[in-house]
N, C-alpha and C positions, 0 to 999 in steps of 0.2 A: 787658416780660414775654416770656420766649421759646417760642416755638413749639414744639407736641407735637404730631409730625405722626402720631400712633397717635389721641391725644385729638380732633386735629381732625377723622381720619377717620373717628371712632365715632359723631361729633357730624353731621357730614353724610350718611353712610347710614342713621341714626338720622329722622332729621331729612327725609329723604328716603320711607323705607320706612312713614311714620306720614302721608304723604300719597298717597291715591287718586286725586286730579288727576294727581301726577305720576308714579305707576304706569303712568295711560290716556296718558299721551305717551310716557314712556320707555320701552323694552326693560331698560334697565339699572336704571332705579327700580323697574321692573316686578320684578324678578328680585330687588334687595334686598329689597321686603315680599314676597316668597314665602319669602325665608329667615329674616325674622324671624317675619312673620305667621302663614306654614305650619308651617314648622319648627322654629320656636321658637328660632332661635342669636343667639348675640352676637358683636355685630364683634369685641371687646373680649376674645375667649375665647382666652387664651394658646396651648391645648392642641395639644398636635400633631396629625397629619393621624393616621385609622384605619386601624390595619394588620390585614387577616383575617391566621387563623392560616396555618400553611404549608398542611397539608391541606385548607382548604379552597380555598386558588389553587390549590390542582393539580387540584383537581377541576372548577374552572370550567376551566383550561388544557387538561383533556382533555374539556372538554364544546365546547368551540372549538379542537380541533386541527388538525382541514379547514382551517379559514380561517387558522389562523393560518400552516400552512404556506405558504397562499398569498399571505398579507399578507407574509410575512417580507423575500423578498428587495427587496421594495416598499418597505418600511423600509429596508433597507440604502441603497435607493439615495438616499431622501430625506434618511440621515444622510449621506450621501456628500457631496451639496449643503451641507448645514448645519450639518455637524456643527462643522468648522471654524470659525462662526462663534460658537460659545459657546451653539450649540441642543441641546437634547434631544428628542428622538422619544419617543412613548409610544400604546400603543396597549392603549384599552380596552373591557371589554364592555359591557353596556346598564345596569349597574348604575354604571356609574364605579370599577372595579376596574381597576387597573393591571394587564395580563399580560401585558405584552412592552415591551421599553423598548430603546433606542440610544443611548449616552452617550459621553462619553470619560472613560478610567479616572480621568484628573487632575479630572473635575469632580464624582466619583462621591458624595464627602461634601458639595456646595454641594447638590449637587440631592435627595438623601438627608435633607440640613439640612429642606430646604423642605419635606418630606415624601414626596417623590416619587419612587414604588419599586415594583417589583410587589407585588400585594397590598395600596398604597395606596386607601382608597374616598375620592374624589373626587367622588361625586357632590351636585346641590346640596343632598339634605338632610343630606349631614354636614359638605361643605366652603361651602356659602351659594354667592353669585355666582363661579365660574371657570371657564377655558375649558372643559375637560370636563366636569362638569357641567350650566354653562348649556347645551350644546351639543347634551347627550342630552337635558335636561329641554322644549326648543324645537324638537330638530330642525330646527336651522340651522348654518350653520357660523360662529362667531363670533371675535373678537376682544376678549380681556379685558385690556385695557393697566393693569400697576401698581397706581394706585388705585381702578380701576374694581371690582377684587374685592372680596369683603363681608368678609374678615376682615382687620383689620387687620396681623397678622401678614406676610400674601400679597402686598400691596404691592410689594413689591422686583421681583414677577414680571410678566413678558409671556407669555399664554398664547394659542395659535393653535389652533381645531380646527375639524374638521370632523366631520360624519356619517359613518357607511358602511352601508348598507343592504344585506339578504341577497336571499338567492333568492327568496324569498317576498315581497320588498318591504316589508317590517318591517324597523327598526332594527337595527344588529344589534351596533356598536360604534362608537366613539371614536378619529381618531388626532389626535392631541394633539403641537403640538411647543412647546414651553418654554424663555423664557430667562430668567434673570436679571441678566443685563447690565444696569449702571447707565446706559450710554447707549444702551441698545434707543432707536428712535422708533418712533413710531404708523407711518410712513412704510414703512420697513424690514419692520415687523409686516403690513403690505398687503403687501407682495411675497411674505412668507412663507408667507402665507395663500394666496395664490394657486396654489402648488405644494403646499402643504397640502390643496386641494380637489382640484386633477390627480391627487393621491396615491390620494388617496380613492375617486377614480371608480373608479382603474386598479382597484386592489384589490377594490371594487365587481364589474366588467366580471370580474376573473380569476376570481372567486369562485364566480360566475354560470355561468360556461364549466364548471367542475370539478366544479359541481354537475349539471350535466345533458353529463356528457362522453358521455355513448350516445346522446344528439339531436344532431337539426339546429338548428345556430343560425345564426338570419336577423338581420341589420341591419336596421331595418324603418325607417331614416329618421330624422327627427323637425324639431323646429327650431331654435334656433340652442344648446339646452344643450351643456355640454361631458356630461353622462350618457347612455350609451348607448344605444339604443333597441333592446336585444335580446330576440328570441324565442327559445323552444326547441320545434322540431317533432318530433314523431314519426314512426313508420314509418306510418300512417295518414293524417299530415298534421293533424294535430292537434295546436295549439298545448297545452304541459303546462306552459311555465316562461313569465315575461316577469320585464323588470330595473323596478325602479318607477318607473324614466322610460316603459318602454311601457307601463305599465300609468297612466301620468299620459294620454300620450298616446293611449290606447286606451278608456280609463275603463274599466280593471278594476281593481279592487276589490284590497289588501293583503291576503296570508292566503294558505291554500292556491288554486291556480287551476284553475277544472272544468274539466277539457278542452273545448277549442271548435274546428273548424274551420277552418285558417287563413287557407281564404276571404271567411272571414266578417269579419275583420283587415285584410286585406290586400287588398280589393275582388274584386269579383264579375265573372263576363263578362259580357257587353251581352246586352241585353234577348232580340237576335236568336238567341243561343248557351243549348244547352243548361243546362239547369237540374234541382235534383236528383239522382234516381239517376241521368239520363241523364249528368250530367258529370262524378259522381263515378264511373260505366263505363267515360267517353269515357276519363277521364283514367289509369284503370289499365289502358287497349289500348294507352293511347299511349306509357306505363313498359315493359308488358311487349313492344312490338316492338321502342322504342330499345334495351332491354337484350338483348336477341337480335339486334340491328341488321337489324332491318326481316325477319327470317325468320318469317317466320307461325305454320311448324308447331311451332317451339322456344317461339314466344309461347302458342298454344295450349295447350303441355303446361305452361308455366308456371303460367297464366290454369285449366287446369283442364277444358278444353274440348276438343273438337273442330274439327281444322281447317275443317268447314265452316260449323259454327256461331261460330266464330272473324269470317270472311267475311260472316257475315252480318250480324255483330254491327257488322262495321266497314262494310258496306255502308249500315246503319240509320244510325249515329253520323256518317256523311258522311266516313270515313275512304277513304282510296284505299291 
């Protein structure tokens, strides 16, 4: 009898997704019964991938213009790496909407074939298990090799993604890169992935920066993640931005951030040193003389005072 390798795959995800044992072990079982379960799809569903109308990709394309500007040359450089190798690049929003893509022109109708285009919706409740998709629906960066995807049709694909999170530390897109190649390996697909996540950070990091370009941004550390651990301070010294690695690392909370402090962040002085208004005094005598370079009366008129009230003020604060 010969083998149907559509029929076998419908019969194994099938067969898979009707078990809750193997949902609580797998990731990947896990993600078949959310497509069949939740969403109702069949492996087995010929249908092509959904394409929004034009007007509405351009209205999501001008609701992420910011980013995308920033993401683009990001892209260029990751298809630069891989494009040669028979990848595609794609990059989408939190819905699994394709809006920007890197291809070469010769592979324009394989990848088109498979569905993938701007304006495709990939996410998993229309396309079931794949990398975009599973990738927004977890918030992980994953690997969906072949047959690990829930529609049979999708098989032929190797798909690479990762996260990208905004300012705010909410989700915010998808970059995705794609092949089709008959002799992809799993192997190959880990390499790819790994610069797949570097991609992500960077565009991450640039995003962050663009967004608070009239603050100060701090490096504040962290441990061994490749995600950056940036703040954005103001002219107060008040943390207003962090990336969601400092706010992993901070235990602040995803959403908008109430301004805090960023002493309060980034450690306090010893017990022995001012506290309160006296150090947040100390510390604007000690802005306005280095900005005068130690001339007192030009700090004064800065500060608002008087130059003997100036003196006295630094005479209290333990200033010389």
């Amino acid at each position: 009898m010969t083998a149907n390798p559509t029929q076998d795959h419908v019969a194994k995800v099938m067969q898979a997704a009707a078990s809750t044992s193997a949902a609580a072990r797998s990731r990947l079982a896990a993600s078949w019964r959310r497509s069949v379960v939740k969403h109702g799809l069949d492996p087995a569903d010929p249908s092509a991938a959904h394409v929004i109308e034009a007007a509405a990709l351009a209205d999501r394309r001008a609701r992420m213009a910011g980013f995308m500007s920033v993401a683009a040359p990001r892209l260029d450089r990751l298809y630069t790496l891989l494009g040669t190798s028979g990848c595609a690049v794609y990059l989408t929003d939190t819905d699994g909407v394709i809006l920007d893509q890197r291809l070469a022109e010769a592979d324009r109708a394989a990848f088109e074939g498979w569905g993938l285009m701007p304006g495709a919706d990939w996410s998993e409740a229309r396309e079931g298990t794949n990398g975009i998709g599973t990738c927004l629906a977890e918030s992980r960066a994953v690997i969906v090799h072949r047959g690990e995807h829930f529609h049979a049709r999708n098989i032929a694909m190797s798909c690479i993604d990762a996260p990208i999170y905004g300012a705010d530390g909410q989700l915010l897109a998808a970059l995705d890169v794609s092949s089709a190649r008959a002799d992809q390996t799993e192997g190959f697909n880990r390499l790819i992935a790994a610069q797949v996540a570097q991609t992500a950070r960077a565009i991450e990091e640039a995003h962050f920066r663009a967004s608070f370009a009239d603050r100060r941004i701090v490096l504040a550390g962290g441990d061994d993640s490749d995600s950056a651990v940036l703040l954005a301070i103001d002219e107060d010294d008040l943390v207003v931005g962090a990336t969601r690695e400092a706010r992993r690392v901070f235990g602040l909370a995803a959403g908008p951030l109430a301004p805090r402090p960023a002493s309060d962040l980034l450690g306090r002085e010893g017990k022995d040193g001012p506290t309160g208004f006296a150090r947040a005094e100390r510390t604007a005598v000690i802005r306005a003389l280095a900005r005068t370079g130690g001339n007192v009366t030009e700090a004064a008129r800065a500060l608002g005072v008087g130059r003997a009230t100036l003196y006295r003020r630094m005479k209290r604060l333990g200033l010389s």
